[in-house]
C-alpha positions as CSV (number, residue, x, y, z in Angstrom):
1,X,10.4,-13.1,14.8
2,X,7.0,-11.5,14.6
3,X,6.0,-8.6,11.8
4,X,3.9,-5.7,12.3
5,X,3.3,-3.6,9.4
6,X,2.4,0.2,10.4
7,X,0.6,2.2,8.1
8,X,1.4,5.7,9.6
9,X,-0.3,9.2,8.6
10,X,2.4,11.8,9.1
11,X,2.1,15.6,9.1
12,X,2.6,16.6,5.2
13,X,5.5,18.7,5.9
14,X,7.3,16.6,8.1
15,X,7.1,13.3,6.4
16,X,11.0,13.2,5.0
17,X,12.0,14.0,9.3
18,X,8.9,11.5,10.5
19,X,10.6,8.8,8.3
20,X,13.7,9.1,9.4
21,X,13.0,9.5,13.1
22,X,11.0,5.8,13.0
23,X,13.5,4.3,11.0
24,X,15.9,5.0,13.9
25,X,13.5,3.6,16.5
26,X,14.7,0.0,18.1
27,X,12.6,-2.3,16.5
28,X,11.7,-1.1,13.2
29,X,13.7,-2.5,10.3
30,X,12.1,-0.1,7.3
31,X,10.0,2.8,6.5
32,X,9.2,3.5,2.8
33,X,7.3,6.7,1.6
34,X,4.1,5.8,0.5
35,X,1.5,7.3,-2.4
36,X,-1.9,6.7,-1.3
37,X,-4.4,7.5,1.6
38,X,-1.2,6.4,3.6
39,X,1.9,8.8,4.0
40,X,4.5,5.7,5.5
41,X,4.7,2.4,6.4
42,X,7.3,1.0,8.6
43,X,8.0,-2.8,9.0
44,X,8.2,-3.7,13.0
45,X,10.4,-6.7,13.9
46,X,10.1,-7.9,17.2
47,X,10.5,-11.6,19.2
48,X,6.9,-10.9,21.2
49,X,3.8,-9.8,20.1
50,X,3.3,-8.0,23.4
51,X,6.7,-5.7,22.1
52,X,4.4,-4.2,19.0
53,X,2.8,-2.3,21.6
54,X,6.3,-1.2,23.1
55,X,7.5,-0.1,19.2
56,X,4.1,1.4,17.9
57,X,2.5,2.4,21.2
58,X,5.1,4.3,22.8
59,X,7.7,5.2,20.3
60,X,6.6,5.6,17.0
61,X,3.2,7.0,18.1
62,X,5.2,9.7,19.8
63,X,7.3,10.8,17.1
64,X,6.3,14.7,16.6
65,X,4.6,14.7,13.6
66,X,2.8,11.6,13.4
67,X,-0.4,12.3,13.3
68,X,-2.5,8.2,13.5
69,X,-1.4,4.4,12.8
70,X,-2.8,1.4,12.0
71,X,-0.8,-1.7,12.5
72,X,-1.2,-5.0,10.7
73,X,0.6,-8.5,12.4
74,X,1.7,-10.4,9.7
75,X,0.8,-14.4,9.7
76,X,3.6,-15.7,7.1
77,X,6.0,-14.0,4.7
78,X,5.8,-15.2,1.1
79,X,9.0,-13.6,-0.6
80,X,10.8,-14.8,-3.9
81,X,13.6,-13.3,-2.6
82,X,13.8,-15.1,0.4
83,X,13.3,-18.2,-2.0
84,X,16.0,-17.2,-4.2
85,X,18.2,-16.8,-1.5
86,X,18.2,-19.9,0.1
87,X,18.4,-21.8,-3.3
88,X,21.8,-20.0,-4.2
89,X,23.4,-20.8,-1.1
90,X,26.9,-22.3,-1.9
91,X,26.6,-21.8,-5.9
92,X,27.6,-18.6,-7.9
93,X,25.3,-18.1,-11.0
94,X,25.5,-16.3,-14.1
């Protein structure tokens, strides 16, 4: 599985509705509501690279309201939760 994460400028008044029309889109898994020079970012998961353009190019790029992008492909994920995860597997901790 291949990240993308989109950095997405949105039109100030239309962020809550620009959020939630990406986070319906096939393809992305999350949006959060950013503070910054950013207004969302959306993770893209896809099995090709060449399926980023598919997601960012011609869907979320053309969600009213969204006024420019940047998009970011991922090399690894580091996550402590992932970690923690597979380490509990079978066990119940208190």
């Amino acid at each position: 599985m291949i990240t993308a994460i989109v950095f997405i400028n949105a039109e100030v008044d239309r962020i809550p509705e620009v959020a939630e029309q990406i986070a319906a889109l096939d393809g992305v898994s999350e949006v959060y509501s950013v503070t910054g020079h950013i207004d969302l970012i959306a993770l893209v998961r896809v099995r090709r690279t060449e399926d980023i353009a598919d997601v960012v190019a011609d869907r979320v790029n053309k969600v009213a309201g969204v006024r420019s992008t940047e998009t970011h492909i991922a090399f690894r994920t580091y996550s402590q939760h992932d970690l923690e995860s597979a380490f509990s597997i079978g066990g119940e901790f208190e």
